[in-house]
C-alpha positions in Angstrom: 1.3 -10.9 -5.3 -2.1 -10.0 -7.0 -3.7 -10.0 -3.4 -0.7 -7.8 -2.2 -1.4 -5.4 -5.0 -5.4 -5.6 -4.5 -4.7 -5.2 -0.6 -3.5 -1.2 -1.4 -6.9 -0.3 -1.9 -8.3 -0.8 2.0 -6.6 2.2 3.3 -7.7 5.1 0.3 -11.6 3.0 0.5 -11.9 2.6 4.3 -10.7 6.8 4.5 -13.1 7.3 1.3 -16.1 5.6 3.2 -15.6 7.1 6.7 -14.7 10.7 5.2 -18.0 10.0 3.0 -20.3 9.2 6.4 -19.0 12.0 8.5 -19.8 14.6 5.8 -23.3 13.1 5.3 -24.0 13.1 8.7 -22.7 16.7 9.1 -25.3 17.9 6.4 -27.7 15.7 8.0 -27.2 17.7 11.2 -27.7 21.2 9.0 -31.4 20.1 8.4 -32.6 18.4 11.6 -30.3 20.1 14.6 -33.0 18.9 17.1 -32.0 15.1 16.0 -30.5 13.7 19.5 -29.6 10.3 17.1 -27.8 12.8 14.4 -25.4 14.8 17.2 -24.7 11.5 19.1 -23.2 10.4 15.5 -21.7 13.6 14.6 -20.2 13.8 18.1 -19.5 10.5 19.1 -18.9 8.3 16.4 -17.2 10.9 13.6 -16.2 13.4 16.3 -12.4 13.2 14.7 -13.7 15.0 11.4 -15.2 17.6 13.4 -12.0 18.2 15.3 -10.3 18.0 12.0 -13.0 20.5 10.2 -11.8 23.1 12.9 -8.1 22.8 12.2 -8.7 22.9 8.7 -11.4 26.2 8.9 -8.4 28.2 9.5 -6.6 27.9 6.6 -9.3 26.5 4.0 -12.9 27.8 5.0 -14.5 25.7 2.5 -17.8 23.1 3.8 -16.9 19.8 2.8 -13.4 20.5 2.4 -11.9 17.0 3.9 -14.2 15.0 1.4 -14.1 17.1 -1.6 -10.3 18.3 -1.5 -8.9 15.0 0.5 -10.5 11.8 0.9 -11.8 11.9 -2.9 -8.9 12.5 -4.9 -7.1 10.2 -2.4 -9.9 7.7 -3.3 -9.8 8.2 -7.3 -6.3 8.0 -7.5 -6.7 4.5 -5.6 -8.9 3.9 -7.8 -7.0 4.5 -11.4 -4.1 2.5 -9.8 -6.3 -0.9 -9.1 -7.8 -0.3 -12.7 -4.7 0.3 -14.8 -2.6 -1.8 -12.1 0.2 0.8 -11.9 2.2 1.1 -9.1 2.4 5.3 -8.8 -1.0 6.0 -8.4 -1.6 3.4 -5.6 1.9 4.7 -4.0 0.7 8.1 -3.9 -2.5 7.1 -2.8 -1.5 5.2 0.2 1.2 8.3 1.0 -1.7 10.5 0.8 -3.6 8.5 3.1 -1.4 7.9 6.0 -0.6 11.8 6.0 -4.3 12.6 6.3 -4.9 9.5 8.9 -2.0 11.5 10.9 -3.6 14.8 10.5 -7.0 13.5 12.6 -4.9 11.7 14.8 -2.9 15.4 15.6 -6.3 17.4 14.9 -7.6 14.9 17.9 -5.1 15.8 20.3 -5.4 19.4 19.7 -8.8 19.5 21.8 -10.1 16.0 23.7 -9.7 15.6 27.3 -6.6 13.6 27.6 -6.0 10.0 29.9 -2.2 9.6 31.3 -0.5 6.8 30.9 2.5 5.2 32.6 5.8 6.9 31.1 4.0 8.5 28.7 2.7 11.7 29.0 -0.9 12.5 28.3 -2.0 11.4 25.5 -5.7 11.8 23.3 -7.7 9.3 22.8 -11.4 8.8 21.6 -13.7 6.9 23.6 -16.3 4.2 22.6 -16.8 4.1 18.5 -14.8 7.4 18.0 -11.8 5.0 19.1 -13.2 1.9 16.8 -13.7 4.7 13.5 -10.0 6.3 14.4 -8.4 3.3 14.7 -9.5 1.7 11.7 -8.5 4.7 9.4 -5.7 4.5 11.2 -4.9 0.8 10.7 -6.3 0.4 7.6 -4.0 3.2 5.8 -0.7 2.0 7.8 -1.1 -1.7 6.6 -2.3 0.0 2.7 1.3 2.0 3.0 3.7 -0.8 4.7 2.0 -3.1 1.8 3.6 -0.6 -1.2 6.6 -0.4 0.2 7.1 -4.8 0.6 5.7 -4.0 -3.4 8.4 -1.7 -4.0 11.3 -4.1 -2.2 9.8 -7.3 -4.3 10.1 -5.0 -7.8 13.9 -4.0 -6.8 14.7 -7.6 -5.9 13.0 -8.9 -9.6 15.1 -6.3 -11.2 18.3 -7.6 -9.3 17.6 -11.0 -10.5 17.6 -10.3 -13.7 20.5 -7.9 -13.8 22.3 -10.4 -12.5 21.0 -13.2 -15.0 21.9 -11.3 -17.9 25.6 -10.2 -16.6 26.6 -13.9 -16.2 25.6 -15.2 -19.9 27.5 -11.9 -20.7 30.7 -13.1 -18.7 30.4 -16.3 -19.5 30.8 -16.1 -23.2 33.6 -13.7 -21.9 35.3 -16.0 -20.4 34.8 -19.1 -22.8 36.5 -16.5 -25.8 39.6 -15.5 -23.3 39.7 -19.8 -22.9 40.0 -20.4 -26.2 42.4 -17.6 -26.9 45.9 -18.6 -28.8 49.0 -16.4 -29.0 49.8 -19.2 -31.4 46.8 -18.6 -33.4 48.0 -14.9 -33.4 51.3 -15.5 -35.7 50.8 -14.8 -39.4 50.9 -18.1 -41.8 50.2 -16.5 -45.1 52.9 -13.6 -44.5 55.9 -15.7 -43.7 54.8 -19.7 -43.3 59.0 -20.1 -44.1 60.1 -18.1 -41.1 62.5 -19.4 -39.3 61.0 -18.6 -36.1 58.2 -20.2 -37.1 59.1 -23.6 -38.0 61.6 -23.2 -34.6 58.6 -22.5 -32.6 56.2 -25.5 -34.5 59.2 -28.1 -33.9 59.0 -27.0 -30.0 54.8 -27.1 -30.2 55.3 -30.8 -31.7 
């Protein structure tokens, strides 16, 4: 269970990390545009960011945007979850991070020469390590989500358990007091012990 809990963290780090390289290499690019080895990378290898950077210019014109605004509070909220080990933080985290891995997926398919497959329609895809970088965002953040939700079904299921281990002490004793229950019990010695229902109704008990 600890390395269930532990495991949430791969999806927030891995978009942390990659978000992280593609904005370094994108400033890196500001101060040496004549660097074939820095547009290869910007292009090739982090070329989702770029696409994503363009969707995102339109309605938040801010440099840095996807690291500052997205991948870092995605990443700090990861982080307060491992270190306090609460479950909210890391569930919001992981949410967080699928819907971002699904905006560069969509921000990829807005603009890349697309491949058809059988059945499918066209559908974008990156080529060489643009593929490698998208799909392991990708994979990484599904397998950090899928994980909170199996956390989520193993807390319900412990809180089922003991629900149902404190009902049945509960009916139990219920049940024992109901056993032991007399009507007989019931009828008042120190009133009337002379009645004469009550000594008809002890001869019939003996």
């Amino acid at each position: 269970m600890n390395r269930l809990f532990k495991l949430q963290f791969l999806g927030p780090f891995a978009l942390f990390v990659t978000t992280l390289c593609a904005e370094l290499a994108a400033r890196a690019l500001q101060y040496a545009p004549s660097s074939e080895l820095l547009w290869f990378i910007n292009l090739r290898i982090f070329g989702i960011f770029q696409r994503s950077h363009a969707m995102l210019s339109a309605f938040v014109a801010i440099d840095g945007f996807q690291f500052f605004g997205l991948a870092l509070p995605i990443f700090l909220l990861a982080c307060l979850g491992l270190t306090t080990r609460s479950r909210l933080p890391f569930t919001v985290a992981t949410h967080l991070s699928v819907a971002y891995a699904g905006f560069l997926v969509l921000s990829w398919q807005a603009g890349v020469p697309t491949t058809t497959q059988a059945s499918l329609g066209p559908i974008a895809v990156p080529s060489g390590a643009g593929l490698y970088v998208m799909a392991t965002i990708l994979g990484t953040c599904l397998l950090s989500f899928a994980v909170t939700h199996l956390l989520y079904f193993f807390a319900v299921r412990e809180e089922v358990r003991a629900l149902v281990s404190w009902l049945r002490p509960v009916s139990s004793h219920r049940n024992d007091r109901m056993a032991s229950w007399s009507w007989w019990d019931e009828l008042p010695r120190a009133k009337n012990p002379d009645s004469p229902l009550r000594s008809a109704l002890e001869r019939h008990r003996i």
